[in-house]
C-alpha positions, 0 to 999 in steps of 0.5 A, spaced: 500 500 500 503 507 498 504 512 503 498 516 500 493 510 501 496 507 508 490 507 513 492 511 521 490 513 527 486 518 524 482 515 519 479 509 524 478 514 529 473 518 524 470 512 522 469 510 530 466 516 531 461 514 526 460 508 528 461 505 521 459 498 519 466 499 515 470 500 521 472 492 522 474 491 515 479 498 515 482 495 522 483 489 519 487 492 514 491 497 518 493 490 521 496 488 514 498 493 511 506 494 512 509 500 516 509 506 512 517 508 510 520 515 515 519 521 511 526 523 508 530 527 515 525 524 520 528 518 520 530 515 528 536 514 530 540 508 529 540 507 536 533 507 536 529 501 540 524 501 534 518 497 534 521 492 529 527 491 535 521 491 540 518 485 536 525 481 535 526 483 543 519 479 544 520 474 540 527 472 544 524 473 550 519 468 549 524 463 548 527 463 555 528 457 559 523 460 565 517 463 566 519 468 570 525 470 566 520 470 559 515 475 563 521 479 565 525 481 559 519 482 555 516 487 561 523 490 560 522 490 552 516 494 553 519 499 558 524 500 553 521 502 547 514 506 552 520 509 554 521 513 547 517 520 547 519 522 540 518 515 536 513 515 533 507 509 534 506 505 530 498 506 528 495 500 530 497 501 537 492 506 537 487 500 536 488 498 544 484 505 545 479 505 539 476 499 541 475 501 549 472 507 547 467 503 543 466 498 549 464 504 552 459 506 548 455 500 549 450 501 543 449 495 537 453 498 532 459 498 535 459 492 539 457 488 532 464 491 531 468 488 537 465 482 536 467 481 528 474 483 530 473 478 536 472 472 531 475 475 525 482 480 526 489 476 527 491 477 535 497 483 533 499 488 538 494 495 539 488 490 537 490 485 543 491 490 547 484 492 546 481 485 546 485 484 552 482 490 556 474 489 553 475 482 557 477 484 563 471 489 563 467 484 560 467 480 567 467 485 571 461 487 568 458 480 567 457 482 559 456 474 558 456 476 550 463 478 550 466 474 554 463 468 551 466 471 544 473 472 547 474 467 551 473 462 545 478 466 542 483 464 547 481 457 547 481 455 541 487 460 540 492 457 544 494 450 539 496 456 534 500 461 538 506 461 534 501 465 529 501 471 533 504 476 536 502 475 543 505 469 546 502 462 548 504 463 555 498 469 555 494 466 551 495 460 556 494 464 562 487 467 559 483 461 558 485 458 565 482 466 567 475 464 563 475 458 566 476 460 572 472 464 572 466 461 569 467 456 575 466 461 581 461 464 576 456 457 577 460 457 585 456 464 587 451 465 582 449 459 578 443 462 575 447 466 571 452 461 569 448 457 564 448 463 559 456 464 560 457 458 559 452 457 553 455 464 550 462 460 550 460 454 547 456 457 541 462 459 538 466 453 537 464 451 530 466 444 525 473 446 524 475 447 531 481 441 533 477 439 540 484 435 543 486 442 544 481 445 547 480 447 555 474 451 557 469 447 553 471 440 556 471 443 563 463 445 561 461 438 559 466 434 562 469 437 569 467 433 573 471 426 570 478 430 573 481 427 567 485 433 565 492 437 567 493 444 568 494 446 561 490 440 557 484 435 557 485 428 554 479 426 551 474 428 546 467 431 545 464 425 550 457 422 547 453 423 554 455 431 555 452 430 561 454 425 566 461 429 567 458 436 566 460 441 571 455 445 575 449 440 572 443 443 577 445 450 574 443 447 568 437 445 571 433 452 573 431 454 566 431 451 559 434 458 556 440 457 555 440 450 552 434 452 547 439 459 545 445 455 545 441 450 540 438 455 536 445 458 535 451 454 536 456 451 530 457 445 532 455 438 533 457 436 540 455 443 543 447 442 539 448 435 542 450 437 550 444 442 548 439 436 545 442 432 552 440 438 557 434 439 554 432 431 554 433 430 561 432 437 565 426 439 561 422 434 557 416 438 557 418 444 555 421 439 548 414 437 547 411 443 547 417 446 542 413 451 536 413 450 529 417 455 528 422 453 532 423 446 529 423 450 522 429 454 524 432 447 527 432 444 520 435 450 517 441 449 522 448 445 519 449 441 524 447 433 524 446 432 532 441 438 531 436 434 525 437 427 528 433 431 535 429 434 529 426 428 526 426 425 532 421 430 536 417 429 528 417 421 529 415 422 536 409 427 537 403 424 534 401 432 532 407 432 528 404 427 524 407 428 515 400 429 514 399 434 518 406 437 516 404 442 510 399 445 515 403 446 521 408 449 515 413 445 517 413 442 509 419 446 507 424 444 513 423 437 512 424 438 504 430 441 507 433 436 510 434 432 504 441 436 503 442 434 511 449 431 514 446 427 518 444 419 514 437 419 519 434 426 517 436 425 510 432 418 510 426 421 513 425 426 509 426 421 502 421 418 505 416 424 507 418 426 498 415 421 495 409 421 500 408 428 499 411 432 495 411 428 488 410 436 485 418 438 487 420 442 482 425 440 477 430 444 478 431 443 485 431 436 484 437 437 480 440 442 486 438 435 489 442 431 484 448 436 484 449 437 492 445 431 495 449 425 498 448 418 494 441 416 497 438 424 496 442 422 488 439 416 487 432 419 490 432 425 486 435 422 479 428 417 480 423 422 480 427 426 475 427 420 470 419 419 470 418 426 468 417 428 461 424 430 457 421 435 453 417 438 459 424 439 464 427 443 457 434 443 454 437 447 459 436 442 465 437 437 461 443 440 459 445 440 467 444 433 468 449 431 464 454 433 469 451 427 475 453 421 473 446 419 476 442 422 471 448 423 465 444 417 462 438 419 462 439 426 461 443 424 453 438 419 451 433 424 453 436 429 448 437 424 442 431 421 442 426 427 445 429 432 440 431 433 433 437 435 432 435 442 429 431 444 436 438 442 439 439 450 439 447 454 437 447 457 444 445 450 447 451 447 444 456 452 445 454 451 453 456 444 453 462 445 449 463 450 455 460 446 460 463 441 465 467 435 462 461 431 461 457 435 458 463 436 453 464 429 452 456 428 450 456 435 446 463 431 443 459 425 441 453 427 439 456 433 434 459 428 430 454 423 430 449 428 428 452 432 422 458 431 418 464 434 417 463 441 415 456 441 415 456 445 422 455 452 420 461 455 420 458 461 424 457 456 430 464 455 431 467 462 430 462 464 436 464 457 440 472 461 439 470 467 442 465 466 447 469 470 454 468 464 456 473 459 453 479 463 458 476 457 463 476 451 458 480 453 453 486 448 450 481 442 450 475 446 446 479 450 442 484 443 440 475 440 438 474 446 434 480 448 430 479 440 428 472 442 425 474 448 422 480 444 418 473 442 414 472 448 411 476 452 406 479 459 408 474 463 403 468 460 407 471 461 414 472 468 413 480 470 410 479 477 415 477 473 421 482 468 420 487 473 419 485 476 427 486 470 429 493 468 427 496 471 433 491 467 439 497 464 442 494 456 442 491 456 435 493 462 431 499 458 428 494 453 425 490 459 421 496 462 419 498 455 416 491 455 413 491 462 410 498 460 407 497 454 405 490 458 400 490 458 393 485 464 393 482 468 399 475 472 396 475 479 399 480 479 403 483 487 403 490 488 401 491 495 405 489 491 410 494 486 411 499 491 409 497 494 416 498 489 419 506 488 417 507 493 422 504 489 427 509 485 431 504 479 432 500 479 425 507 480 421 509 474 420 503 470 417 501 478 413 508 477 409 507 470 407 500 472 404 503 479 401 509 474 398 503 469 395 503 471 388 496 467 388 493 471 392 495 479 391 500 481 385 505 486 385 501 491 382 496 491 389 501 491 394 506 497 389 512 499 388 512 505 393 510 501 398 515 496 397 520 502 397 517 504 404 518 498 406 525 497 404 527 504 408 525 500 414 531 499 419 526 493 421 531 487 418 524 483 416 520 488 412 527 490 408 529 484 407 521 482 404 521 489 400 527 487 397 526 479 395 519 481 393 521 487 388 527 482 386 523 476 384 516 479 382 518 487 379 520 488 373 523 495 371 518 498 368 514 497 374 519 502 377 516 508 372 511 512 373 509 511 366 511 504 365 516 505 361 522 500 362 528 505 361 524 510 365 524 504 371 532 503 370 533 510 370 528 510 376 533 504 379 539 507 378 537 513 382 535 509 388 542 505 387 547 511 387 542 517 388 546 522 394 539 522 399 537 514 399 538 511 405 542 504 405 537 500 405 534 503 398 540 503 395 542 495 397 536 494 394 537 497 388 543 495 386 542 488 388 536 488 383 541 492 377 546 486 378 542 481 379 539 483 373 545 485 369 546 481 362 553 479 364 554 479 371 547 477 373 547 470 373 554 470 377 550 473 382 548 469 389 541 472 390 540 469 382 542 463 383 537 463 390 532 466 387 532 463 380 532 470 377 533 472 369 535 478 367 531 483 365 535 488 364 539 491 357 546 491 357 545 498 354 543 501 359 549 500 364 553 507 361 559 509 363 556 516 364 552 513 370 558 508 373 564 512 372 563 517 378 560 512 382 567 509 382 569 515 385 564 515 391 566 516 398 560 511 399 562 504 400 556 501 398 556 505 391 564 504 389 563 496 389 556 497 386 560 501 381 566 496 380 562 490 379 560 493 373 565 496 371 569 490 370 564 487 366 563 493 362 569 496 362 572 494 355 564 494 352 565 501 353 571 503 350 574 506 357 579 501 358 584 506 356 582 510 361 584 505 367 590 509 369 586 514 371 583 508 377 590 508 378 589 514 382 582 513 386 582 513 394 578 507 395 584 501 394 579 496 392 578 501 385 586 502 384 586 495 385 582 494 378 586 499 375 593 495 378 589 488 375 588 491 368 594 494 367 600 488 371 596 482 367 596 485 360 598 479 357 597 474 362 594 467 359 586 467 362 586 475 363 579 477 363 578 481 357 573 485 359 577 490 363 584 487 362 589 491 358 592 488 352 600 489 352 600 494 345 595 498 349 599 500 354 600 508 353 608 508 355 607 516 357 601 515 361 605 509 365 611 513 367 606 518 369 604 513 374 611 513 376 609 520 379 603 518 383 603 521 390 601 513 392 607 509 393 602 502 390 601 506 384 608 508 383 610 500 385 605 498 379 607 503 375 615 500 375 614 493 375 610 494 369 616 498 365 620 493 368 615 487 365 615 492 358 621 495 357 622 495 350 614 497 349 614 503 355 623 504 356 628 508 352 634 510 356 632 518 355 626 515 359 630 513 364 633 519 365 627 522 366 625 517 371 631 519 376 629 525 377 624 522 381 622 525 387 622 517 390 628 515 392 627 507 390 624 510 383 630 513 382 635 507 384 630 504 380 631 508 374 639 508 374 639 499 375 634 499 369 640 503 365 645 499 367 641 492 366 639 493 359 643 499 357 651 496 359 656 497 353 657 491 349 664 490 351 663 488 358 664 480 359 657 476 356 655 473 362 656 477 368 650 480 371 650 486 376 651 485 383 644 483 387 641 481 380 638 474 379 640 473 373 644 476 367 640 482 363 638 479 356 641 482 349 633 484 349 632 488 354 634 495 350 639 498 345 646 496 349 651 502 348 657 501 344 663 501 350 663 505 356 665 511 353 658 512 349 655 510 357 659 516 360 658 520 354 649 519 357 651 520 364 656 526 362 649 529 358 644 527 364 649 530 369 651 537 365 644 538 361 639 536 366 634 541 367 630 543 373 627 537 377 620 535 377 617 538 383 617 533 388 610 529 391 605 534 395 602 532 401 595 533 402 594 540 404 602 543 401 604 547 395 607 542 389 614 547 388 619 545 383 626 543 384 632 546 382 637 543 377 642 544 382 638 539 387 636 534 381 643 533 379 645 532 387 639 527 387 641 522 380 649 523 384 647 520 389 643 514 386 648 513 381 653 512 387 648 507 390 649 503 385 656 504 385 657 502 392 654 495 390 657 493 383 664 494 383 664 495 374 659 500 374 663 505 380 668 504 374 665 506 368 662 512 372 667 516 377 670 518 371 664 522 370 663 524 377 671 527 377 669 530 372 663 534 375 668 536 381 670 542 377 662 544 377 662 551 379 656 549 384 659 548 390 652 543 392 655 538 385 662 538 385 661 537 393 656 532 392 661 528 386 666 528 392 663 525 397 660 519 392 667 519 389 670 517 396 664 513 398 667 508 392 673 508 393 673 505 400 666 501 398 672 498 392 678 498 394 682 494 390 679 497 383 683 502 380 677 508 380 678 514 376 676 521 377 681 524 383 
């Protein structure tokens, strides 16, 4: 219960004041609900003896040895915690006060409540304190109500201490207190002692366990000293009366007993009444109203019919003939549903002789409530009346018992034919007992054939509120009777609703999957419910059921909306559909095929489609590729054909996708480049590729260009050797992308009599790139050494020696120092060095290029031994340069070799 609708002190104290009839109900639930959290900074301290501590403390207390222990810990508790001025109580112990203002008052209202609480409210502290008090007040004011109330409690209390706050020892204590009392009530004033102890009495009821009871066996059993100091030994005895206690009290007036007859809840209180009143007051049994015995017969308690039935056997006045008049006809009949054997025979008996005119429905009451001989009786007097005078409803119920099931299913097959047995009626015996539903069972499928019921009966069956209580079996039989009927006569809409039902959706799904046609079912309405998470499934599968909806009805912006769902499901539905079903010109407004392809190729690379679009519409455009299209997976999944012409892939639309900063659009791209790339005659134009940022794009151009040649190349977009542009190629060599300058080399290296020529090579040693540049100057030495030099001999590091047709050889080492003379005098300003992203490209000075092909002229002088001979001449000769950079540079490289070959005769100092 929240804080704001916690009951207090406040609220009971008004309910009080108004003697409310709902005061015991809202103290019942004071005493449960839980005690409200503090507010934020009223907290108690932590040192604090709160009521939770009060109740711990108790509880340990209770589990000492001894008594006088147990009593002085638990007052030392309660002193503890009363000692506490700024605790706050609990708010149920203002009940203790509550309840003895009440008692105070004295007035029917508040004393109804005391006694409800008194029977009912469980024995927690505040409350307890109320009741405690109420008794003490209750003897001395000698209030024989009350005390009879609480004095029960406590006995009966006593064996189920441990259920409550207040200890056994003190419940204990309280009913050896009734007793006492009782017992010097019948000692001083026995006139009074009946009533108090017949208001005890009538309170024990049926459930009461009797071995552990106290005050009620020393009333009627006292005098047999057959106990201890806290238990009797025996049962409720079968003459309450020879052990009694004060048994002349009992004698001075019948009132008492005849009160504790009429009022008691148990058979040995009714029979220690019945045995009083025999014995102390016969008279006064043979004198006993009509109503009194009518009132007799209405009470629950078997000791109280036999007493009954007995009084009728014995008086001739109360002869069964005489009864109807006396009005004493009702209360014999109701003996029928009696405990007690006696009185259920008697009233057979007086049925059958005078009340032949009971009325069907209480016979069945009869059959459905009554013991076996009342069954039997009931179930006879039923079966001679007309079947179709008890009617269908009753019939209907008499299925259930099994003395008239029998009776009742013949009744219904052969007194009625098949068209009276109502819908409603057979819905309730589908809804009814297991009985009725086994007879219901049998006789549907005996009556009618398979799907001969209208269809209506078994849809109403399906969403009748009461199937919550009976569903699995029912709903199992009905799902089986519809599987008779197509979908089309089910309803396809209904049918649809019912997919989701969590026990028999899954069968209609099935059903309606399964449907080759479903008239009248709305396609927007079941494009609805894809967006419903628990129609989704079964809606898609009917929307991608080509029997029963095209691809016209469920439309191509639809499908696109779908496809734009982040939802996995709908796109990859959306996506699948549009791949199978769609053709291009379904994408154009008009119809027209081109314009659906361009309305596709919008979608694939457009700068504002969404992912999920784009993915389709290139997806679509390969799979439908003439070429490409049935390489692809989704293809061979889907069994697709191209639709598409080859025509319609230009290089206008692809070429710039190439060079897309989107991932996705690149590779949709490359696909049909490399298809295409020939077929457009832009093969020429690869090198630019070369260039891209996106590697796998480079990667066509480096595939194009390094396998020309190459036996099993792809011809679509591999290069053929003599289509290598030597220019374009020694531009590559320039890239700002060290893979593409690699490429670049290994093609000149590959095709060197096609792209090479030592004034090439010239040029390439400007390069910026340090490996460019060595590249460069080895080439020259492999295919350009003089002829003179020692056929065979390879230069240092090379694999194997340069073949005679790698380039034009210089005629001796004269002519190759004349080249490298030439390169070095004549070199022109360098080309400008590779710009990082964001710098200014600044061209070199001839000063600094010349400096650069020194320096890579001399590397390859420090690793082959003949061509530092062939070039230091050269290098002395430029130590006389006027630049102070050269011929210091020259200088340098010359020392170099010298100490790299020491032993060769280097020229050029």
């Amino acid at each position: 219960m929240s804080t704001s609708d916690a009951l207090n002190a406040a609220d009971l104290e008004r309910l009080a004041q108004a003697e409310s009839p709902d005061l015991a109900d809202a103290v019942l639930a004071l005493l449960e609900q839980s005690e409200p959290e503090p507010e934020e900074g009223k907290a108690p301290p932590k040192d604090a003896f709160t009521f939770e501590k009060l109740l711990r403390s108790l509880t340990q207390a209770q589990a000492r040895y001894n008594s006088a222990s147990r009593r002085e810990a638990s007052a030392e508790a309660w002193q503890r915690f009363q000692a506490q001025k700024d605790l706050p109580q609990p708010a149920r112990l203002a009940l203790a006060d509550l309840l003895v203002s009440l008692y105070a008052k004295n007035t029917d209202a508040s004393r109804a409540i005391i006694l409800e609480l008194a029977r009912k409210a469980d024995l927690r502290f505040g409350l307890w304190g109320g009741l405690k008090r109420i008794y003490k007040l209750a003897e001395a004011n000698h209030d024989a109500e009350l005390f009879g109330v609480l004095a029960w409690r406590f006995d009966v209390e006593r064996r189920q201490a441990y259920r409550h706050e207040v200890s056994g020892g003190t419940l204990q204590y309280l009913r050896r207190r009734a007793w006492r009392y009782l017992r010097h009530l019948g000692a001083a004033v026995p006139e009074l002692y009946p009533q108090f102890a017949a208001e005890v009495l009538r309170h024990y009821d049926e459930d009461t366990t009797w071995s552990s009871v106290w005050v009620a066996h020393h009333i009627w059993a006292h005098g047999s000293g057959n106990y201890t100091a806290t238990s009797f030994a025996i049962q409720p005895p079968n003459d309450t009366l020879k052990h009694r206690a004060f048994p002349d009290a009992w004698k001075r007036s019948p009132d008492a007993l005849m009160r504790l007859l009429d009022t008691c809840l148990s058979d040995p209180a009714a029979r220690f009444a019945i045995q009083g009143l025999r014995k102390d007051f016969p008279e006064t049994l043979r004198n006993v109203t009509p109503a009194w015995l009518d009132r007799l017969a209405r009470r629950p308690l078997g000791s109280a019919h036999d007493f009954l039935v007995e009084t009728l056997q014995g008086s001739p006045e109360f002869h069964q003939g005489k009864l109807r008049a006396l009005g004493l006809h009702e209360a014999v009949l109701a003996l029928l549903l009696s405990p007690s054997g006696k009185a259920r025979t008697y009233a057979i008996e007086y049925a059958r002789a005078h009340a032949q005119d009971l009325a069907a429905d209480r016979l069945a009451e009869l059959v459905a409530q009554g013991e076996s001989d009342v069954k039997s009786f009931a179930a006879a007097v039923l079966e001679k009346r007309n079947p179709r005078e008890l009617g269908l409803e009753l019939l209907g119920r008499l299925l259930s018992y099994k003395p008239t099931a029998a009776f009742a299913a013949r009744s219904l097959e052969q007194s009625f034919d098949r068209a009276e047995l109502t819908a409603s009626f057979l819905r309730d015996m589908y809804l009814g007992t297991s009985e009725q539903l086994n007879w219901v069972k049998g006789f549907v499928s005996s009556k009618y054939a398979a799907g001969e019921m209208p269809v209506a009966f078994w849809k109403e069956l399906l969403e009748d509120p009461r199937l919550k209580k009976k569903r699995y079996p029912v709903e199992g039989l009905v799902v089986k009777a519809l599987s008779a009927y197509t979908p089309a006569v089910i309803g396809p809409e209904w049918m649809l609703d019912k997919a989701a039902n969590p026990t028999f959706g899954d069968q209609m799904a099935t059903w309606l999957k399964r449907a080759d046609s479903l008239p009248g079912l709305d396609v927007e309405k079941v494009k609805g419910l894809v967006f419903s998470a628990k129609h989704r499934e079964v809606a898609l599968a009917l929307l991608g059921n080509r029997k029963l909806f095209t691809a016209r009805q469920l439309t191509v912006p639809w499908l696109l909306a779908l496809a734009r769902r982040a939802d996995p499901t709908l796109h990859d539905f959306a996506h699948r559909y549009l791949l199978e079903y769609v053709v291009p010109a379904d994408f154009s407004d008009t119809g027209d095929a081109a314009a659906g392809l361009e309305r596709l190729f919008e979608l694939a690379l457009g700068a504002k489609q969404p992912v999920p679009v784009r993915t389709f519409a290139q997806t679509y455009l390969r799979c439908h590729h003439p070429v490409i299209g049935p390489e692809q997976p989704e293809s061979k999944s889907y069994e697709l054909k191209p639709k598409a012409p080859r025509k319609a892939y230009t290089p206008e639309k692809l070429w710039p996708a190439l060079f897309d900063a989107r991932d996705d659009v690149r590779r949709f791209a490359l696909a049909i480049t490399r298809a295409e790339l020939r077929a457009w005659g832009w093969h020429t134009r690869v090198y630019e590729l070369a260039e891209a940022e996106a590697k796998e794009i480079r990667n066509l151009a480096y595939d194009a260009l390094l396998r020309a040649g190459e036996d099993g190349a792809d011809a679509r977009y591999v290069l053929h050797p003599e289509e290598l542009d030597p220019v374009k190629v020694f531009s590559l060599t320039e890239s700002t992308r060290r893979s593409t300058r690699e490429v670049a080399v290994e093609l000149i290296r590959r095709h060197y009599a096609r792209l090479g020529g030592a004034e090439r090579l010239a040029w390439l040693m400007q390069s910026a790139d340090r490996e460019v540049g060595l590249f460069a100057v080895r080439l020259l030495w492999e295919k350009h050494r003089p002829t003179h030099l020692p056929e065979g001999w390879k230069p240092a590091g090379a694999k194997e020696a340069p073949t005679a047709g790698g380039g034009e050889r210089f005629a001796d080492v004269a002519a190759l120092r004349d080249f490298l003379r030439k390169m070095l005098f004549g070199l022109p300003p360098g080309r400008a060095k590779e710009a990082r992203e964001g710098e200014v490209q600044k061209r070199l000075s001839a000063s600094v290029a010349k400096r650069r092909v020194i320096e890579l002229v001399r590397d390859l002088g420090l690793d082959d031994e003949n061509f530092a001979r062939v070039v230091s001449p050269v290098l002395g000769e430029f130590t006389g340069s006027m630049a102070k950079g050269e011929w210091q540079s020259c200088l340098a490289s010359l020392v170099q070799l010298r100490t790299a070959h020491p032993s060769a005769q280097l020229g050029g100092l």
